[in-house]
ZAMARGU-4260 file (C-alpha; in steps of 0.2 Angstrom, whole numbers, plus 5000, padded with zeros to 4 digits):
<rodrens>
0) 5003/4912/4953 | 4990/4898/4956 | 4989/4904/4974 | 4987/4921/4970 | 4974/4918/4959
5) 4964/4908/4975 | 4969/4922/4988 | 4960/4934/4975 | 4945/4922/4971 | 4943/4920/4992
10) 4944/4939/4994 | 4932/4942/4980 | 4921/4927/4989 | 4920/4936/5006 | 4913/4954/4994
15) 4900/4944/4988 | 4891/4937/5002 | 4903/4931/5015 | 4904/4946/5027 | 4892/4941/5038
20) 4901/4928/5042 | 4915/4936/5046 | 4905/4950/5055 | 4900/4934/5069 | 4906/4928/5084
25) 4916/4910/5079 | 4918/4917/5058 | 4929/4934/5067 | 4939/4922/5077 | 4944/4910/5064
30) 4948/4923/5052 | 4959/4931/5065 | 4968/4913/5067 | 4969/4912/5047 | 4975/4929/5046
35) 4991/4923/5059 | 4991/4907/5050 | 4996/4915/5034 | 5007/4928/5041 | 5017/4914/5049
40) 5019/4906/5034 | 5025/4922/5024 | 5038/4926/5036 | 5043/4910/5045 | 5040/4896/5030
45) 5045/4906/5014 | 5061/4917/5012 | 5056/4935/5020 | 5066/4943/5006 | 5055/4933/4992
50) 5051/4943/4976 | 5035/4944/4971 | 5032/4939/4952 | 5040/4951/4939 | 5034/4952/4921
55) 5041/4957/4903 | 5038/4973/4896 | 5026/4965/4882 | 5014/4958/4899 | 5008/4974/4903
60) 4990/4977/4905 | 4983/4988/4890 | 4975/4998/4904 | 4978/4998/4922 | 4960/5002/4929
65) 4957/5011/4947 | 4947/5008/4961 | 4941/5015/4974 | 4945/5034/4976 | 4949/5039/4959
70) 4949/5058/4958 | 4949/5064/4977 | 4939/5082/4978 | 4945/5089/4993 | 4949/5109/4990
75) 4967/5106/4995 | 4968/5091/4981 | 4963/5101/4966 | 4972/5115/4969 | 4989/5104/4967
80) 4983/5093/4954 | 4979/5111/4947 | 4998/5114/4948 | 5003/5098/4942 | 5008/5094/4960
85) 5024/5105/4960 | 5021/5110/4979 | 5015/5093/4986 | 5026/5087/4998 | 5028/5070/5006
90) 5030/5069/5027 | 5042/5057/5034 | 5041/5056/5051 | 5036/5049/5067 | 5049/5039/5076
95) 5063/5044/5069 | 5078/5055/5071 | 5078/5066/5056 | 5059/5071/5051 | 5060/5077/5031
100) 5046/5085/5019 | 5051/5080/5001 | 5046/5085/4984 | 5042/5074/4968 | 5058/5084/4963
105) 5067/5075/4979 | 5058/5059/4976 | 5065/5058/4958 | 5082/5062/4961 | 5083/5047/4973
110) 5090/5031/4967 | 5076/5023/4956 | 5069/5006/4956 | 5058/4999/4942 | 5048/4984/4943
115) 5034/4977/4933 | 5021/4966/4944 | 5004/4961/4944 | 4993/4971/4954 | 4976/4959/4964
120) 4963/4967/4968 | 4953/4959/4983 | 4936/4959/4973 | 4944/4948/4959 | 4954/4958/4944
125) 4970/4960/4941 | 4982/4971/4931 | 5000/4972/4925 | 5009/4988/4926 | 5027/4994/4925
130) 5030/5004/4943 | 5044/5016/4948 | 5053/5025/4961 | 5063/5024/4976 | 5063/5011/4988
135) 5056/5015/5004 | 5072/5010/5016 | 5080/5024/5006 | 5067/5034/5015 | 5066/5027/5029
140) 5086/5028/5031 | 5088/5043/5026 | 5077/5047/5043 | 5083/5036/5052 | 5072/5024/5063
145) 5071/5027/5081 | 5073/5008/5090 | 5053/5008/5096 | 5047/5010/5079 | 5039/4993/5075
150) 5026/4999/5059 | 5026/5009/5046 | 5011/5022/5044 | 5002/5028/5026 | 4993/5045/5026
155) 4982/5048/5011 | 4975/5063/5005 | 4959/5055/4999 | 4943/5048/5006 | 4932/5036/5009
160) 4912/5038/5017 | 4920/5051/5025 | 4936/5044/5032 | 4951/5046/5029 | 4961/5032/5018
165) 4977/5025/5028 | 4987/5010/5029 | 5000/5003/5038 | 5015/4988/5038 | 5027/4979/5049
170) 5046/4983/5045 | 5049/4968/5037 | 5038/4974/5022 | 5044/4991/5023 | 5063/4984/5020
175) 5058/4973/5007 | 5068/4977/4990 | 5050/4978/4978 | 5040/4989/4992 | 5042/5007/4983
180) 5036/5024/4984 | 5030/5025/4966 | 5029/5042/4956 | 5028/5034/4938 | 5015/5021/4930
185) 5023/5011/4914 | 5035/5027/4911 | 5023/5043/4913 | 5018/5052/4930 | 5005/5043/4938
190) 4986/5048/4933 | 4976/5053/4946 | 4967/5039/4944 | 4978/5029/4950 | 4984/5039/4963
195) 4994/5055/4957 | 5006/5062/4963 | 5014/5047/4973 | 5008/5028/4979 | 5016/5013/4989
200) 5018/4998/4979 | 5018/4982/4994 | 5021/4968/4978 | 5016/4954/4990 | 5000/4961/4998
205) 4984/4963/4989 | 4980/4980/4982 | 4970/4987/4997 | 4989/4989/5004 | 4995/5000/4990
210) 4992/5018/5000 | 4985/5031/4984 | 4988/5051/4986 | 5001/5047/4999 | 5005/5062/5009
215) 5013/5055/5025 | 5026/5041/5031 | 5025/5039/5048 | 5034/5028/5059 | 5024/5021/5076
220) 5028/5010/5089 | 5008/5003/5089 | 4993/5005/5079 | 4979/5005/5093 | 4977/5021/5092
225) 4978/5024/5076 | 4959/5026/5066 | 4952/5010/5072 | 4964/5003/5078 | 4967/4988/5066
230) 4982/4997/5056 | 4969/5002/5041 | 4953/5010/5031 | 4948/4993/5027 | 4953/4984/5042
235) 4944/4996/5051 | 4929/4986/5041 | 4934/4969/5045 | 4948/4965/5031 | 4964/4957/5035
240) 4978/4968/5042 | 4991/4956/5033 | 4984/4954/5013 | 5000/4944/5009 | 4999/4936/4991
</rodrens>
């Protein structure tokens, strides 16, 4: 927890003041080498398949704040959170054999996963909140990877400055048991604050990774083409495409 808590405190550090550093020459290139550092040491000095702290039901956070896009304005958003999302419909697609368009109806009948875990938020806060729904290598079974799929895509229906929010991880985070397609925030549908009707939970990323108003799962081989080409909205901006906590 200790080096969660730095992680956070660093991230919050580089809001603050720090961006031009990383916007230079020599500060881009030995962010990039920290970046790689850590990654390494996620996957190749710690078990891949490590859970991320879980907490008891008595932890959770009184009130689980949002950030960023809190109520998306779109026409096309309204008018389902108007209907209390009964037509939204999630893509999975991409490389994979057996494209599907699911409802929340789907998505709840699927074999269920609850988990309570602190969410950190780059710019220094925190929350606890109790998470559920399907795992996303039900998903991304059910569909049926094709062999060149190497990431996994998240299409968002909300925006940012005019862009589009989207986000993307390797397969390894995509398999791992606490990554979730989450429908349900500490037992009730999720607010639209918090990014009704459905949302990833990543437990050992930072929050930036979490997808909100999650419309599409697309499998890719590459992520060059892909917005800016750095696998996210905020890495676009010069965040770090691997926010592992």
């Amino acid at each position: 927890m200790r080096r969660r808590n730095f992680l956070v405190a660093a991230g919050a550090a580089l809001l603050a003041g720090c961006n031009k550093f990383a916007e230079s020459g020599p500060g881009a290139k030995l962010l990039s080498a920290a970046e790689r550092w850590h990654l390494g040491a996620h996957r190749f000095l710690r078990d891949r398949e490590a859970l991320a702290p879980e907490f008891a039901p008595g932890e959770i956070s009184p009130f689980f704040r949002g950030n960023g896009t809190t109520d998306p304005q779109s026409p096309a958003y309204r008018a389902h959170a108007a209907q209390g999302f009964a037509e939204w419909r999630l893509a999975v697609g991409g490389l994979v054999e057996t494209p599907m368009a699911l409802s929340l109806d789907n998505i709840r009948r699927l074999p269920q996963r609850t988990q309570i875990t602190r969410h950190d938020c780059v710019e220094g806060w925190s929350a606890i909140g109790q998470w559920t729904g399907p795992q996303l290598s039900l998903l991304l079974e059910a569909a049926g990877l094709r062999p060149e799929a190497k990431y996994i895509l998240f299409l968002c229906a909300d925006e940012l400055n005019g862009d589009r929010y989207y986000e993307s991880i390797d397969l390894i985070d995509a398999f791992h048991p606490q990554t979730i397609v989450a429908h349900s925030l500490n037992g009730e549908p999720l607010p639209i604050r918090n990014g009704a009707p459905l949302r990833m939970r990543i437990e050992r990323q930072l929050g930036y990774k979490h997808a909100k108003y999650l419309t599409a799962i697309m499998a890719v081989a590459s992520l060059d083409d892909i917005g800016g080409g750095e696998g996210g909205y905020w890495e676009d901006r010069g965040y770090q495409w691997y926010a592992g906590i």
